[in-house]
Each structure stands twice: as structure tokens, then as C-alpha cells.
C-alpha positions as CSV (number, residue, x, y, z in Angstrom):
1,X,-117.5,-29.3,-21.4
2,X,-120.2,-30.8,-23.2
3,X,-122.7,-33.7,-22.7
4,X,-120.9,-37.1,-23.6
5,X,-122.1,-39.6,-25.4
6,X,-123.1,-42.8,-23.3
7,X,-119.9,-44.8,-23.2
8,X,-119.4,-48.7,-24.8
9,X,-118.9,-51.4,-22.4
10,X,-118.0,-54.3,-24.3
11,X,-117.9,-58.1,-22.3
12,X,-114.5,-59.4,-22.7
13,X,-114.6,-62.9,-23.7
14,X,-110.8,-63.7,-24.3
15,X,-108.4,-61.6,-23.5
16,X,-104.0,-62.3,-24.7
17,X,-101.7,-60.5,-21.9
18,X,-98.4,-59.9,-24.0
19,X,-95.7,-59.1,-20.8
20,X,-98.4,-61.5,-18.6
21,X,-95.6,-62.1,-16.3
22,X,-94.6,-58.8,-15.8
23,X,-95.2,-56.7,-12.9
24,X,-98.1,-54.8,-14.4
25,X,-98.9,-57.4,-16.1
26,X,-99.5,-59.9,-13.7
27,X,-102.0,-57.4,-12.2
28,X,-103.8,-56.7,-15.5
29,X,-104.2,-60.7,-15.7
30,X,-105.4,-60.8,-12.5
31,X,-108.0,-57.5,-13.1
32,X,-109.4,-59.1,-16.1
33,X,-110.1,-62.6,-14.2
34,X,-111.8,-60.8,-11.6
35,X,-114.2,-58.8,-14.7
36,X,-114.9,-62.5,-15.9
37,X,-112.8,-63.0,-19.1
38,X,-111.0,-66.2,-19.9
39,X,-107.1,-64.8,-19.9
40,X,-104.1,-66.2,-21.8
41,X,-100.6,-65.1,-20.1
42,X,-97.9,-65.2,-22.6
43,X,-94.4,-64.3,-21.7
44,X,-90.8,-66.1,-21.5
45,X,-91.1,-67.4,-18.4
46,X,-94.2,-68.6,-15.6
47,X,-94.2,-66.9,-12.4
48,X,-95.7,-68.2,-9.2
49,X,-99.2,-66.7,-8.6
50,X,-100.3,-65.9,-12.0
51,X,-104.2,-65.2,-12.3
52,X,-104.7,-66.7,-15.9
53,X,-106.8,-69.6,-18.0
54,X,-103.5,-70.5,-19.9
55,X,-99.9,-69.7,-20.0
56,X,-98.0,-69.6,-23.4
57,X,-94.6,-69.6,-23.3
58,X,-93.2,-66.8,-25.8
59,X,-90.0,-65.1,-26.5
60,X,-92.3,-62.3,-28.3
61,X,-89.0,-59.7,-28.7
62,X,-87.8,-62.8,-31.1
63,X,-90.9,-64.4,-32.1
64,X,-92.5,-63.8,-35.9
65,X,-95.9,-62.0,-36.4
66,X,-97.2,-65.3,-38.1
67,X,-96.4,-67.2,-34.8
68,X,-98.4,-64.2,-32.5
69,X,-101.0,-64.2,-34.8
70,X,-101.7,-68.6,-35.2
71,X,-101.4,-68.0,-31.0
72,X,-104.2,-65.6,-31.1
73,X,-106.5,-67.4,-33.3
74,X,-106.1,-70.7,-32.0
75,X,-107.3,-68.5,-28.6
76,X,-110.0,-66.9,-30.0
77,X,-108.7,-63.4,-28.6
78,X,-110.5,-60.7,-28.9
79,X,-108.4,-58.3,-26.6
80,X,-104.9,-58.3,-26.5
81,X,-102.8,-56.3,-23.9
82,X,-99.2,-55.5,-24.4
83,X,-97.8,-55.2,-21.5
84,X,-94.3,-55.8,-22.7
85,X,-91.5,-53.4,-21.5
86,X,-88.1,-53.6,-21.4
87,X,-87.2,-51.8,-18.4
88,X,-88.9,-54.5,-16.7
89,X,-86.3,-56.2,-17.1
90,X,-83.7,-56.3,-14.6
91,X,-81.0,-54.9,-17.2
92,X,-83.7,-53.1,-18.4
93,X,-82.5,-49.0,-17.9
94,X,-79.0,-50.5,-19.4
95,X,-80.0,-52.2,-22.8
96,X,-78.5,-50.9,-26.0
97,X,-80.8,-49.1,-28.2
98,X,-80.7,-51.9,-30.3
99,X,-81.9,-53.9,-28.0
100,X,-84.4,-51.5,-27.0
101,X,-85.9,-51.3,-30.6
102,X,-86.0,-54.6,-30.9
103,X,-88.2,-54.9,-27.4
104,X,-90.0,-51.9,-27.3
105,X,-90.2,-51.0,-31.8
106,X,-89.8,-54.6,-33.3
107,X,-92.1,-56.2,-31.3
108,X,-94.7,-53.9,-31.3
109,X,-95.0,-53.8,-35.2
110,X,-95.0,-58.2,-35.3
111,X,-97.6,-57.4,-32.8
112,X,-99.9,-55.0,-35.1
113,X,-99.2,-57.6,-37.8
114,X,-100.4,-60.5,-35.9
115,X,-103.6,-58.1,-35.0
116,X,-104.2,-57.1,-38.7
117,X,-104.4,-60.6,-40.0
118,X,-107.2,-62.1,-37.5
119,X,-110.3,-62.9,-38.8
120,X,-112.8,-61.7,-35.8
121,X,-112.5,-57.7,-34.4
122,X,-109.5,-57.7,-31.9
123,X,-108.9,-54.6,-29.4
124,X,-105.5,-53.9,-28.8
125,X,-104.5,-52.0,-25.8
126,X,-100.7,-50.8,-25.8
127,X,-99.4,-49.7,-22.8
128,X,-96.6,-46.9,-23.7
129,X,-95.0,-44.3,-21.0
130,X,-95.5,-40.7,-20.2
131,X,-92.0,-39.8,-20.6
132,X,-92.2,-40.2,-24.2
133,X,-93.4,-36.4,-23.6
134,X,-91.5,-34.0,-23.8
135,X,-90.0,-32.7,-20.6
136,X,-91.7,-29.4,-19.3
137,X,-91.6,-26.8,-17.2
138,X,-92.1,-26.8,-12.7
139,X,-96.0,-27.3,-12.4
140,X,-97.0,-28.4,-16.1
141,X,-99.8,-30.6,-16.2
142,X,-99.6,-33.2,-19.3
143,X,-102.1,-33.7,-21.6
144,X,-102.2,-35.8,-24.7
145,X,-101.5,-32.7,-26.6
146,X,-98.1,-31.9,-25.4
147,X,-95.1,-32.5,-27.3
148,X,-93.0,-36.0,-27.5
149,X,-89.2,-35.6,-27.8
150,X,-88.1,-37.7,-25.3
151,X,-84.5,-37.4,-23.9
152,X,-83.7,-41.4,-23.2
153,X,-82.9,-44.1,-26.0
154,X,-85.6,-45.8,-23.3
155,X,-88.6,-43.5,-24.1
156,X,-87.5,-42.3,-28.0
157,X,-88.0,-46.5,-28.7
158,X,-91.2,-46.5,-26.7
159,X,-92.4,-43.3,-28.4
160,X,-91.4,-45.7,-31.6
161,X,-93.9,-48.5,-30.7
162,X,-96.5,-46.1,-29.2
163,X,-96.6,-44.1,-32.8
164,X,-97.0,-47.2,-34.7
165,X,-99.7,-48.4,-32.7
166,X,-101.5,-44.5,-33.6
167,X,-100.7,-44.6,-37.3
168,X,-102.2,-48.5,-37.6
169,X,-105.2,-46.8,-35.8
170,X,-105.4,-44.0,-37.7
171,X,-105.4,-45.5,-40.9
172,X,-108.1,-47.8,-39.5
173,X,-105.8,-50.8,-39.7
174,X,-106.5,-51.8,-36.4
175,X,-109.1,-50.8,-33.2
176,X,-106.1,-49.7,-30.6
177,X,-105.5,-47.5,-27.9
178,X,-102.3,-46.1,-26.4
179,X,-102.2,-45.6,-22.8
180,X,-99.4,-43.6,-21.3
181,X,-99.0,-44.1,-17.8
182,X,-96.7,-42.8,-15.2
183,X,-94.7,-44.5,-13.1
184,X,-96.1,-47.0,-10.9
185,X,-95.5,-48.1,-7.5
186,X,-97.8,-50.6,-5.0
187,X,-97.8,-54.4,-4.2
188,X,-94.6,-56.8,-5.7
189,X,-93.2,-54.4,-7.3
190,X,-90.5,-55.3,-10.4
191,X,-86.9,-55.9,-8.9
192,X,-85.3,-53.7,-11.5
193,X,-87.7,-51.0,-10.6
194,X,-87.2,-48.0,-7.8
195,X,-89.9,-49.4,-5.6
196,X,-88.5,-52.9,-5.7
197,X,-85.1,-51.8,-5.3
198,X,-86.9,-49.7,-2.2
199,X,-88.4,-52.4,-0.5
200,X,-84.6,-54.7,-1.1
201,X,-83.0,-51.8,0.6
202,X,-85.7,-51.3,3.6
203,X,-85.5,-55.3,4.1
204,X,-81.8,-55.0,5.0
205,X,-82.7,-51.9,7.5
206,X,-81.3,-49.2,5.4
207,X,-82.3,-47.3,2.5
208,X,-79.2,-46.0,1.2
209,X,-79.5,-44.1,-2.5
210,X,-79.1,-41.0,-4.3
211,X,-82.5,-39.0,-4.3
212,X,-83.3,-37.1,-7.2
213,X,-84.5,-33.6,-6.9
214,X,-87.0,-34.1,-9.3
215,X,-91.1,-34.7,-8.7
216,X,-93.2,-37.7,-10.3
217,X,-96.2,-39.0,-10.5
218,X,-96.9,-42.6,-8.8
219,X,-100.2,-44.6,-9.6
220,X,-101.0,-47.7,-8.0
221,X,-100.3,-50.9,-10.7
222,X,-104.0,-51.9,-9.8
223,X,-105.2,-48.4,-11.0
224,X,-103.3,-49.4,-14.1
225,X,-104.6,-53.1,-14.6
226,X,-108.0,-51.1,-13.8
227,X,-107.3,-48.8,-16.9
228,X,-106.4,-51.1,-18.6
229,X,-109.9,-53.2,-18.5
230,X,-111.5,-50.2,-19.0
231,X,-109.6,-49.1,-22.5
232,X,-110.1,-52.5,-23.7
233,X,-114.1,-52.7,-22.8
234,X,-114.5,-49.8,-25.2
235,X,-113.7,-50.3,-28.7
236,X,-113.2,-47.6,-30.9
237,X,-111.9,-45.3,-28.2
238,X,-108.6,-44.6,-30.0
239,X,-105.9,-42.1,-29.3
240,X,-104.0,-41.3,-26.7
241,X,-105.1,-41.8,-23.4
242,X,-102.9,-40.4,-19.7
243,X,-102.7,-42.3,-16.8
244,X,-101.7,-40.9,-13.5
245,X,-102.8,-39.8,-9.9
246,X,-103.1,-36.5,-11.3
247,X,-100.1,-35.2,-8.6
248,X,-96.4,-35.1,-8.5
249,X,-94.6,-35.6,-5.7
250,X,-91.1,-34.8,-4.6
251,X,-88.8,-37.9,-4.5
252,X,-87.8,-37.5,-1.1
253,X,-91.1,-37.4,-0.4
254,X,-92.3,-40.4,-2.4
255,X,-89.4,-42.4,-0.5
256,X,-89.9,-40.9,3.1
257,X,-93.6,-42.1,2.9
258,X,-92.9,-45.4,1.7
259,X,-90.4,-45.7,5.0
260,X,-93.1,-44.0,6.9
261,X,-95.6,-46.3,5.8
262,X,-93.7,-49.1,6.0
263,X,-93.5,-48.4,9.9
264,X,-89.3,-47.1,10.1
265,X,-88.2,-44.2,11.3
266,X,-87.3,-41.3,9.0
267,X,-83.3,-42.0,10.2
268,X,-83.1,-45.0,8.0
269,X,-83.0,-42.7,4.8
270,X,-79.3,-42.1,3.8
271,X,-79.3,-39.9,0.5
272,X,-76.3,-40.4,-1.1
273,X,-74.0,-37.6,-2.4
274,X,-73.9,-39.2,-6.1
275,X,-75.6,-38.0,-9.0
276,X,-79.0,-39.7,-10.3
277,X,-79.7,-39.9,-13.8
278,X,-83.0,-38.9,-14.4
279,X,-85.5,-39.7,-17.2
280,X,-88.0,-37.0,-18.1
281,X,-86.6,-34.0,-16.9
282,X,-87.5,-32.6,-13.4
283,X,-91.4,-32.7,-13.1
284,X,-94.1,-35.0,-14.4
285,X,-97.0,-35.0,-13.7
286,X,-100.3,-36.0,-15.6
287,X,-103.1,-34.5,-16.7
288,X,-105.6,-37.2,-16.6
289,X,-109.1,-35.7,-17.9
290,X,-109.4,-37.7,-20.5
291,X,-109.0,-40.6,-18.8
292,X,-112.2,-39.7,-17.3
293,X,-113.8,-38.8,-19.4
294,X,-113.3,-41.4,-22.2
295,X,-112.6,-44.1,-19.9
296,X,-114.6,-43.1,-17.1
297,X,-111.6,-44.0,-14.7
298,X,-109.6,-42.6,-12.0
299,X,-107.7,-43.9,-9.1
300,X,-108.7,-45.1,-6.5
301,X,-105.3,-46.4,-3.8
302,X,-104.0,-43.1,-2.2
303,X,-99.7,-42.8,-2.4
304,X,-99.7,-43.9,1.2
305,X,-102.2,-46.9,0.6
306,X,-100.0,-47.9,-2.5
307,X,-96.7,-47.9,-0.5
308,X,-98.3,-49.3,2.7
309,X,-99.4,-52.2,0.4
310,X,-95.7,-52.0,-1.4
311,X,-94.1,-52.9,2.1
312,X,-96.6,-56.0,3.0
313,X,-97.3,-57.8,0.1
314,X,-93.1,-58.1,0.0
């Protein structure tokens, strides 16, 4: 590999979390605070212990790209984070694709409107999923070249919003970076999620669930907040950027370390004799050099530190 050239660490003055309520988004919020920058949660609702300057209350799935755009100049942005999702929701792996495209397409392409029409440079960092890959083989490493034909009406609409994001880019329309991260696990985790729905189960004493026979790759939520910060201090870094631990695990692993570290015996797992519907076929795992390299990132909370942190901050 070659030498690099020194990387661009711009100060974040303002900074518009999209999703600021969410569970990575509450931590992005809270990472961009900590760095300094005046940050503006908008999202549906407040939650109790949000790290922001401001909240907005926004339906963005229904609001119009003039609205998102008056909000971000009357802020002064100049980052915006969208850290909307719909499977943070708690119906979220049941929507409709319609209502998927409307959540994870529709709202994505208001937001690149909003973006387009500001008057000062805005960075936009959109958070999109690495199982808008395609699924590969036992023991594939993913990098941003592989394939994206996604299985789920989930990933295909996220794939959607990721690709608008990339063609705006591309065409020089807007300064934007996709990050596709892996799943994520650590402290208050979503309820609709598998770690919350973990950590509901292991409160009542039992963990009681079918457990795919499939491998994953689990990175800390403040690894991603820390990515996040990172992909945003460094305009004109565009692309597609992975973000991962870099190592799959089994899923009866991931779950027996979370009881483990949690402080239960390995008795309390009951794996239920029912099928599990799986997104992203049977391995994923990331290949996270660029990450590195553009970003100069990598994680830093171990599975077991994640999951340990998972159980107390319940």
C-alpha cells in the first residue's frame, strides 16, 4: 500500500442528528458533544438522557425537503447525520415495503434536497447497512467492492437510499459519505433489536429463542457514533465506507457471551426448535481497511466489553 495523503480534520461547529433519538443515534449525539460541536437532535419524539444543544421535533418520514432544509439553515448546520432507520422501530423487521420506502428511500432523497439547497458547505453522513451486500460465501471478508443484491424488502430500500446518497455524490451534488455498518450491540440497546430483546429475556431469568446458525459481525454503537465523527470531520471523503469489528461470530456464541458476561450460567439458554429468519445469508463479516485507512478508525470495545456494558447500563 502506498503512502497516504495527510488526512482533513475539519472542527464541527453544528452538527443536525436526523434519527437523534434513536439507539445509535443517541450515542452519535452524545460522541459529537463530547468532540465540542453544538448538536441539534431531531426526531418524533424526546427521550430521557439525550446529549444535545436542541431538540426538534420532526416526523422526517412525512416531513417536506423545504421544511428539512428552513430547519437546517435556521441552525446553521454544517454536518448532518442520518441516523434514521426503520428497523429501529419496534415494528420495524415487519413494515410493508411501502412503508419501508417511504422511511428508508423517501426520506433519504427530501433529505439530499434539503442538503442541495443550503447556502454554506454541509457534510452529510448516511448511515446505510452491510446487508445491502450481497450474501457470500463461509469466511468472505466484505469490502466496498462486493456486490449489493440484497435478499430483504429491509436492505433492497436501504440499498435505495444508500445509492441515492452515492449518485448525489457522485455527480458532485452534495459532499456525502455512506457508511455501512454491521450490526451493533452494547449499552441501551433498541427494544426491537436482538440485544434489547436479549437483555428483556435475561431480566426475566431466561433466554428462551431460536438461535440462528449463522455468524455476524457485532460492533460496539460507540465505535459507530466514533465513525461517525470521524466520516463527518473529513469532507470530501466520499464513497463507501465498512464498519465492523472485522470478526464474525457464531450466534450461539454472540448470545452465550452476552449471558456469560452478564454473570448467568450457560443453563439459562433455551434455543428454541423454531426456524429464524435470517437477513444476509449465513456469514457477515466486514472487511474494514478502509475504514482505516480513510477514516483512520477502528474499534476500540472488545465483544465481551460491549455485552458486559449491554447487561449494566439496562
Amino acid at each position: 500500500m502506498g503512502s497516504r495523503k495527510p488526512l482533513v480534520h475539519n472542527r464541527i461547529r453544528t452538527a443536525v442528528v436526523l434519527g437523534g433519538t434513536g439507539w445509535v443515534g443517541r450515542f452519535v449525539c452524545a460522541e459529537l458533544a463530547q468532540r465540542g460541536a453544538r448538536v441539534v437532535a431531531v426526531a418524533r419524539g424526546h427521550t430521557e438522557g439525550l446529549r444535545c444543544d436542541r431538540f426538534v421535533s420532526l416526523d422526517l418520514s412525512r416531513a417536506s425537503a423545504a421544511t428539512t432544509a428552513t430547519l437546517l439553515h435556521e441552525e446553521s448546520a454544517d454536518v448532518v447525520v442520518n441516523a434514521t432507520d426503520a428497523a429501529n422501530a419496534t415494528d420495524g423487521w415487519d413494515r410493508t415495503e411501502t412503508e419501508l420506502q417511504r422511511a428508508n428511500v423517501a426520506l433519504v432523497e427530501q433529505v439530499l434536497r434539503a442538503v442541495r439547497t443550503q447556502p454554506r458547505p454541509v457534510r452529510l453522513v448516511h448511515l446505510g447497512t452491510m446487508h445491502e451486500y450481497t450474501p457470500v460465501d463461509f469466511g468472505v471478508a466484505v469490502d466496498e467492492s462486493a456486490a449489493c443484491v440484497p435478499e430483504s424488502a429491509y436492505a433492497r430500500t436501504k440499498l435505495a437510499g444508500s445509492q441515492a446518497v452515492l449518485d448525489a455524490a457522485s455527480a458532485g451534488a452534495v459532499d456525502a459519505i455512506v457508511l455501512r455498518s454491521v450490526n451493533v450491540s452494547g449499552p441501551q440497546p433498541s427494544r426491537a433489536s436482538l440485544p434489547g430483546k436479549l437483555v428483556t429475556l435475561l431480566t426475566s431469568g431466561q433466554v428462551r429463542l431460536p438461535i440462528a446458525d449463522a455468524h455476524r459481525d457485532w460492533l460496539d454503537v460507540r465505535d459507530l457514533a466514533r465513525a461517525v465523527v470521524a466520516a463527518a470531520q473529513r469532507p470530501g471523503v466520499c464513497g463507501v465506507v465498512n464498519i465492523g469489528s472485522g470478526r464474525a461470530v457464531a450466534m450461539r456464541e454472540f448470545v452465550e457471551t452476552f449471558v456469560r458476561e452478564a454473570g448467568f450460567p450457560q443453563s439459562v439458554i433455551e434455543d428454541l426448535p423454531t426456524e429464524v429468519r435470517g437477513y444476509g445469508g449465513s456469514w457477515l463479516q466486514a472487511d474494514v481497511g478502509r475504514a482505516v485507512d480513510l477514516l483512520d478508525w477502528q474499534p476500540r470495545w472488545s465483544l465481551q466489553e460491549s455485552l458486559r456494558d449491554m447487561w449494566t447500563s439496562r
